[in-house]
N, C-alpha and C positions, 0 to 999 in steps of 0.2 A: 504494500500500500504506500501513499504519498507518504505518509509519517512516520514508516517504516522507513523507506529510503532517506526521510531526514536527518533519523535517526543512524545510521550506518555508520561505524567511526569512521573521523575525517572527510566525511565529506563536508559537512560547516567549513572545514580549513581549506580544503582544497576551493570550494567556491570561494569564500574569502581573499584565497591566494588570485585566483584568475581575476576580478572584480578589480582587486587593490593594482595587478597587470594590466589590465586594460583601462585604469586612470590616470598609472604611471605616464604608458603610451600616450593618453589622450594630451595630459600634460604640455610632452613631450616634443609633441607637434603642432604646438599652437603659433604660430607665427613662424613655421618652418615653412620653405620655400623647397626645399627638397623631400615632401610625403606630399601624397593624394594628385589632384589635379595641378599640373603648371601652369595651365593658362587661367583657370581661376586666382590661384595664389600670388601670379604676376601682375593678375588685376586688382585683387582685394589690397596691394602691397603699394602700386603706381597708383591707382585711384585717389587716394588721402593725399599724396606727392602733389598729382595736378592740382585738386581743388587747393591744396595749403599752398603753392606758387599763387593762385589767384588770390588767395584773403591778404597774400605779402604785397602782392599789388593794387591792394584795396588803400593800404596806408597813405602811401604817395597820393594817388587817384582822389581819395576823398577829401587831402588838405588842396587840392589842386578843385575840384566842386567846389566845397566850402566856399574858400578865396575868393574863386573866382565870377561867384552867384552872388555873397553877400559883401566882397569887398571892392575887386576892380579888374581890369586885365594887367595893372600895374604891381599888384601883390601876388595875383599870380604870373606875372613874367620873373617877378622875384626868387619864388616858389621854385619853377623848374631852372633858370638860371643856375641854381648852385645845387638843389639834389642830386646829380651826378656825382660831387663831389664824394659824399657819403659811400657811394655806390664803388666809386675808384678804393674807395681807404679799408671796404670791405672785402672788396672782391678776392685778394690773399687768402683769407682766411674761409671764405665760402669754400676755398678748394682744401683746406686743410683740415677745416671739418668734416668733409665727404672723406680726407684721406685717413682721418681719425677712426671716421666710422669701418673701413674697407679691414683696418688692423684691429678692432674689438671684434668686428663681424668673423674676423680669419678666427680670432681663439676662440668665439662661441662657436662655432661650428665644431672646432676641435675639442671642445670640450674644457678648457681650460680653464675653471671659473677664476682660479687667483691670476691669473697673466690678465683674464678680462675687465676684472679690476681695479687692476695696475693699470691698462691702457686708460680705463677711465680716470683716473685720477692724473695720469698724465694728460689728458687730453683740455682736463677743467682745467689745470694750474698753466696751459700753454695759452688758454683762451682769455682765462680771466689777465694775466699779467702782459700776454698783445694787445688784447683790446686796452687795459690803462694806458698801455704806451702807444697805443695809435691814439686815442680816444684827446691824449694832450698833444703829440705831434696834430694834429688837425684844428685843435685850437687856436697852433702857434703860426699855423701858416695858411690861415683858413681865408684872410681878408687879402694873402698876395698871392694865394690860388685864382681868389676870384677874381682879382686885376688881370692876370695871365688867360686867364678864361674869357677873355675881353667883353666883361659885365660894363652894362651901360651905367653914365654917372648914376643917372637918376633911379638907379633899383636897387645904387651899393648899397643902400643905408638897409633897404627893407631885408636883403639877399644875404648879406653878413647877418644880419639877428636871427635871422632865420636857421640857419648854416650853423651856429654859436651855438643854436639850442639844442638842434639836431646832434651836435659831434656831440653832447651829452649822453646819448641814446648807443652808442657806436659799441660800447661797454656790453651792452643788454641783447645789442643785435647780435655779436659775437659770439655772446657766452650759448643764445636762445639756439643757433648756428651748431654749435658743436653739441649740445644736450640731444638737439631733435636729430642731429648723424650717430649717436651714442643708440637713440632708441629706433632709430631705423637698422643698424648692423644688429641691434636685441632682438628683430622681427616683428617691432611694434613701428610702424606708420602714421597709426590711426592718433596715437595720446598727440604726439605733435600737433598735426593738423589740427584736434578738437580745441588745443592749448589757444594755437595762434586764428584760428575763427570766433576766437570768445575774443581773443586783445582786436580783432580786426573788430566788432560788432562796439567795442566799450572806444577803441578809438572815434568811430562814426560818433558815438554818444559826446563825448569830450568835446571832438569839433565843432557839434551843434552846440552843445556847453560854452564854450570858449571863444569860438570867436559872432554864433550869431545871439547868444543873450550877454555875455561880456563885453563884445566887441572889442576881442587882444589883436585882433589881424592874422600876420604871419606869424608874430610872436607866440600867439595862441597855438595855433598848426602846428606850430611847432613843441609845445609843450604838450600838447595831446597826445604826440606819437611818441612823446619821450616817455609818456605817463603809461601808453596801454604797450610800449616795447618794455618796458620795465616789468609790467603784471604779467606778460608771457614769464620771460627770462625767469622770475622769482616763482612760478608757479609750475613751470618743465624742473628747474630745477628741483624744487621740491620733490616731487613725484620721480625723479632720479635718485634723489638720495633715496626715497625711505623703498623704490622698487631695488637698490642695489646694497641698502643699508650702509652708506656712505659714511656716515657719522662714527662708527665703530670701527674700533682701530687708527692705526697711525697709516698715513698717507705716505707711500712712497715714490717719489719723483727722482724718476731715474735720467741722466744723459741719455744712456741706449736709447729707452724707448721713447723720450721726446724727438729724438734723433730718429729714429724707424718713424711715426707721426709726420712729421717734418720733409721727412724723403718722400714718403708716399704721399702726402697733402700739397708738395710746391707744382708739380708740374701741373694737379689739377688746377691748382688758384692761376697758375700764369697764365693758362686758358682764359680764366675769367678775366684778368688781368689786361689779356691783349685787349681783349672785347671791348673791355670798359675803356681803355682805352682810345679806340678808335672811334666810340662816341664823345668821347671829349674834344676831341678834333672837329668830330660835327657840330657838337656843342658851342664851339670859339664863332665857327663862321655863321652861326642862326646868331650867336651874342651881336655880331656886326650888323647885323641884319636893324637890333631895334626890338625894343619890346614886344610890339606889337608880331612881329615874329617870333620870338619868345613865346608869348603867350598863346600864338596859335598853336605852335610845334608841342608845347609841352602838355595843351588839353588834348590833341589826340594819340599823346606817347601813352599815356594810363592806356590804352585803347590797344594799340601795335604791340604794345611789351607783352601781352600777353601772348601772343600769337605761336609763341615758340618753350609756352611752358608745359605742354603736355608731352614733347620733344625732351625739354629738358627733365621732368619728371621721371621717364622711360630710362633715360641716361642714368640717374640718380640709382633707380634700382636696380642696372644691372651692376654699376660700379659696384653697391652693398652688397 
């Protein structure tokens, strides 16, 4: 009978045993790219990638709205004017984050939880202590960038405060950078993206806050994106520490593995590097142009820039 065969020694253990096996497994394979379907798990994986590249371009895009509906075409020529800048001082580190992640991704795979990390601890102490030192190199050469940039008289006053407020931010963009390459090599996609769609929604919030019931301008715009780039960073971070239990134990920063990081992160960044680049060049000759070219160009850059982010999403994941 049923209660008979319940009864039989060891079987309770033995299904116990298979049960407690088949949750290990299930575990096991949660954010793994190598069990079940590929082209699902390549989409569930790029999916969060695309739309999080779009909420990244919601930032710019909505102080450039804002601006440009409640202040002038003069604050937003301001506006795109020197954003670029931001984009030049980060672009290094965008590829050393992805190169961060490619070296936690190699030891999870292998299994290695203490190497995994160690790469993480080396990854935060490279990010937090770049970003301080880019974050005040951009302060200190932020107003004879813009000169070189051949920013018009008339938009240096708005374009500098703006630029000022922003390199504040450069800190949080960096750190948020390397947290969300940490948890994309862990085979989580998704905490990212939900992280930076909550700061993309409280940004929008802010810049109706600031600059159309305040009326701070660029100023404003600027301090919104600093306020909701900051609520990401502090809140990936968090969810980093307590998913890898960060806080316990003593943190080891090694040469080697800032060194393997570093080698595998530069060639990505100078990629990005060229790129930004070779918009800065465009950028000089639309400055010549005049505000008013300024401000057409830079309302429908929110618009182009995205065109090439489910391109770059796709890239993202195969590098991870």
């Amino acid at each position: 009978s049923h209660c008979a065969v319940m009864e039989c020694p060891g079987f309770r253990e033995r299904i116990s045993g298979r049960v407690a096996e088949q949750l290990r497994q299930l575990e096991n394979s949660k954010g793994s790219l190598t069990e079940g379907s590929v082209i699902k798990g390549f989409l569930l994986f790029a999916l969060p990638l695309f739309l999080g590249s779009l909420f990244q371009q919601l930032y710019g895009t909505t102080d450039l709205i804002f601006v440009g509906n409640f202040m002038g075409k003069t604050e937003a020529a301001a506006v795109g004017a020197s954003s670029i800048l931001i984009t030049c001082l980060i672009g290094l580190f965008t590829g050393i984050s992805v190169g961060a992640g490619v070296i936690t991704g190699n030891f999870q795979g292998a299994g290695e939880k203490e190497r995994v990390r160690n790469s993480i601890e080396n990854a935060l102490a490279l990010a937090f202590f770049g970003g301080l030192f880019l974050m005040m190199l951009g302060q200190v050469l932020a107003e004879q960038a813009l000169i070189w940039l051949n920013t018009p008289e008339n938009i240096m006053k708005e374009a500098l405060t703006y630029v000022r407020i922003y390199l504040m931010a450069v800190l949080s963009m960096i750190l948020y950078n390397m947290c969300a390459g940490i948890f994309r090599a862990l085979g989580d996609s998704k905490t990212p993206f939900l992280v930076l769609a909550a700061g993309g929604i409280l940004n929008v919030g802010m810049d109706a806050l600031i600059i159309v019931s305040l009326h701070q301008g660029v100023a404003g715009a600027a301090v919104a994106t600093l306020i909701s780039q900051t609520f990401t960073t502090v809140v990936l971070l968090f969810l980093l520490f307590c998913r890898e239990k960060l806080w316990k134990g003593k943190w080891n920063v090694t040469p080697e593995m800032l060194f393997l990081i570093i080698k595998t992160g530069v060639p990505l960044g100078i990629q990005s590097v060229i790129l930004t680049i070779s918009n800065i060049f465009v950028q000089y000759y639309i400055n010549g142009f005049g505000v008013n070219a300024i401000a057409a160009v830079s309302s429908d850059h929110g618009f182009w820039a995205g065109n090439g982010d489910f391109y770059q999403s796709e890239c993202r994941s195969r590098q991870i």
